[in-house]
N, C-alpha and C positions, 0 to 999 in steps of 0.2 A: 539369860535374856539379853545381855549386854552382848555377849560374843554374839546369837542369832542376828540383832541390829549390825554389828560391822562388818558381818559376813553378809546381809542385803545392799551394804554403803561401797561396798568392795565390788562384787556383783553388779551393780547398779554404774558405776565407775566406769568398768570393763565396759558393759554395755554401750554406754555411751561414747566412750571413745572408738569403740569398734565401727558404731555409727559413723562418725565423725571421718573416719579415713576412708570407709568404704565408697568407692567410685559412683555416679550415679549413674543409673543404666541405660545404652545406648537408645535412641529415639528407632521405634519399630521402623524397620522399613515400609513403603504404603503399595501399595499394587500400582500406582501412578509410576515410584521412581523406580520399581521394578523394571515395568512395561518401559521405562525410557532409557536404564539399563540396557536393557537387552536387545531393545531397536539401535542404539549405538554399536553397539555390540558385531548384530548379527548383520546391519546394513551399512555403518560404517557412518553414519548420520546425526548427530545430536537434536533429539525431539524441542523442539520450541514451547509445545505444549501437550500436556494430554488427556484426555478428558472422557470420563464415560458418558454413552451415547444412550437414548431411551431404549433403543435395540439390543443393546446387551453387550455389542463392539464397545471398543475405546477409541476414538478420534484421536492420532498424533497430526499433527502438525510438523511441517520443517520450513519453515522462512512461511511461506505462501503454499505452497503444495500440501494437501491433504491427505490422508489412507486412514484405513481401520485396521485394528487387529483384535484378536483374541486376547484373554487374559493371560494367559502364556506365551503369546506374541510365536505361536508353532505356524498362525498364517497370519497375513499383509494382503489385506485387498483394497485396490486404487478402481476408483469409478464415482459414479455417481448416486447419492442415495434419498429419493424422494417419497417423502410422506402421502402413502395411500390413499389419504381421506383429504388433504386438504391439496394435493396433486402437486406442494410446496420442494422444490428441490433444496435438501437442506445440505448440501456439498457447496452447490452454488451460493446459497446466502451466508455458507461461512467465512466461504472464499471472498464473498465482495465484503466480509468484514476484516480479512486480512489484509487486503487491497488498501484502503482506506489511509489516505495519504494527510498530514499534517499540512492543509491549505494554506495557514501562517505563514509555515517556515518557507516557502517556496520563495526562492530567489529573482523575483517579480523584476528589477532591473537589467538582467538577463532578458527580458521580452518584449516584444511589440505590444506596446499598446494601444488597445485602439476605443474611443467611448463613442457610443452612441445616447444621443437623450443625454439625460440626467445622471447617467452613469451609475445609477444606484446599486445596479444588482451586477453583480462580478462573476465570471469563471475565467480560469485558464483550457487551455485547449495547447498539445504539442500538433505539430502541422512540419509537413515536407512541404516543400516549394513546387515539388514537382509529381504531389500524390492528388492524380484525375478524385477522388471520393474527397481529397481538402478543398478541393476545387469549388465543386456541388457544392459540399456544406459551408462554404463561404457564401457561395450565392445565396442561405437559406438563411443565414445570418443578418443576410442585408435587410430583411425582414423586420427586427427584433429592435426593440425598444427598451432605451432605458438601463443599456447594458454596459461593461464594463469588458473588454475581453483582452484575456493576457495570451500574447501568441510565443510559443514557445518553439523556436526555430528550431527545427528535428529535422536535418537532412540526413537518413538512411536509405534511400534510394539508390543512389549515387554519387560522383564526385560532382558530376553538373548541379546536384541540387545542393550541393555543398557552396559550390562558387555562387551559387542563384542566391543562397541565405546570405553570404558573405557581400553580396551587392545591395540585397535589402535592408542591411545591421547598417551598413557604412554609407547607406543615403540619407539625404539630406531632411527627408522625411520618409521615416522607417514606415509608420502605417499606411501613409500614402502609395508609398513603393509597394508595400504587398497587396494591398487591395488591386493595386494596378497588376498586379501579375496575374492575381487569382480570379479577378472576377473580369478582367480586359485583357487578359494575356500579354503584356506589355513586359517584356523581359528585362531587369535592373542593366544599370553600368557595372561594369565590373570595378571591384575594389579597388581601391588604391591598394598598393603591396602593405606599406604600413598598417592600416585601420585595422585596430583592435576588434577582437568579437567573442561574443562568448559560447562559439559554437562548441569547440570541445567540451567545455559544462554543461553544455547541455545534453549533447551527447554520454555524459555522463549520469549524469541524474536522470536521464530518461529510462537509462540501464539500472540504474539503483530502486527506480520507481518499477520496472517492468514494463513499461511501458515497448509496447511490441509492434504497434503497429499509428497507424495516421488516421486521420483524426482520432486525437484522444480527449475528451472533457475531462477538468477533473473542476467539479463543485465545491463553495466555500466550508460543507460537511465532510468534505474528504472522498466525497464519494465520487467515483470514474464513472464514464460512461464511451465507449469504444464504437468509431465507426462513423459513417458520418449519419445521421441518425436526424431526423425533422425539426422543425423547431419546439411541435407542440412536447414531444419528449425533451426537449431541452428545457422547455419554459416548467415544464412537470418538476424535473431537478431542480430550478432554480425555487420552485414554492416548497420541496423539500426542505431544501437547505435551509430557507427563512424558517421556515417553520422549529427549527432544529435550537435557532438563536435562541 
């Protein structure tokens, strides 16, 4: 009986030590890091995200740009993919959630400001000096009450609107000077050589933002809106946005 006991104490020993050193086993790979595996792989891209879809596709993501693939990732299809029944393009409304810009952190000293009213309700807006559609929706602006507007001097057009933004940073009254351009056509002085500006940041950050073309809104929910567009869609975004606080 005595030997049976030390031969389970023995046994029992082994066991546990065997436990003890034994490695723990690798975490399963998932069909996500598969599929982003093999999208790196075969496209040369690292997926941002990747998500299965109600359709049966997986959603990868890369920065902002969208596609679908199979579970195998054997096809990549880029397009647009809208829900039947509710006629809701769901490509597009992932995309303006990728979009969706951190309002805060935006470098607000960098811009013309300009208040109307009581200044309560804010957006920014990037604008060329020399974009006919910043023009319009300048004038539709003049409209609006109670507002706040950050103007983000975006000269992509050309070098003339370069030097134009450069005469309106370094006048003496920056909102004055653009209204005067944009809604009187009243063309700035030209810079002193000296005066600082911070068009290359801008220039910068409008490229980090995507931002691609003039007039761009971007609302205190992060949300853009592209084009020069009416007021009653603008004043729509701004009860968005409240609503969001």
């Amino acid at each position: 009986m005595i030997r049976v006991l030390v031969a389970l104490l023995v046994i029992t020993a082994a066991m546990m030590a065997s436990a003890q050193t034994t490695k723990p086993a690798a975490r399963a790979t998932s069909v996500e890091d598969t599929i982003r595996a093999r999208v790196e792989e075969r496209f040369g891209a690292k997926p941002t995200s990747v998500r299965l879809m109600p359709f049966g596709l997986y959603e990868v993501t890369i920065g902002t740009e969208i596609a679908y693939v199979d579970k195998e990732v054997a096809y990549l299809f880029v397009g647009r993919v809208v829900d039947s029944k509710s006629k809701e393009d769901l490509t597009q409304a992932r995309r303006d959630e990728l979009m969706i810009v951190d309002y805060k952190a935006l470098p607000f000293d960098q811009a013309v400001k300009i208040v109307r009213g009581d200044g309560s309700r804010q957006f920014a807006v990037f604008a060329d000096p020399n974009c006919p559609y910043c023009k319009r929706f300048e004038k539709d602006l003049v409209n609006m009450k109670n507002v706040t507007i950050y103007t983000f001097l975006y000269p992509i057009l050309s070098q003339d609107s370069f030097e134009r933004a450069r005469g309106i940073w370094c006048a003496k009254d920056r909102a004055a000077s653009w209204n005067e351009l944009m809604l009187d056509g009243k063309v700035p002085a030209a810079a002193a050589a000296d005066c600082k500006h911070p068009l290359q940041q801008n220039l910068a950050l409008g490229q980090s933002l995507e931002v691609s073309g003039t007039p761009t809104i971007i609302f205190t929910d992060g949300r853009r809106l592209p084009g020069a567009v009416g007021v009653d869609r603008i004043e729509a975004g701004l009860s968005r946005a409240a609503a969001k606080k």
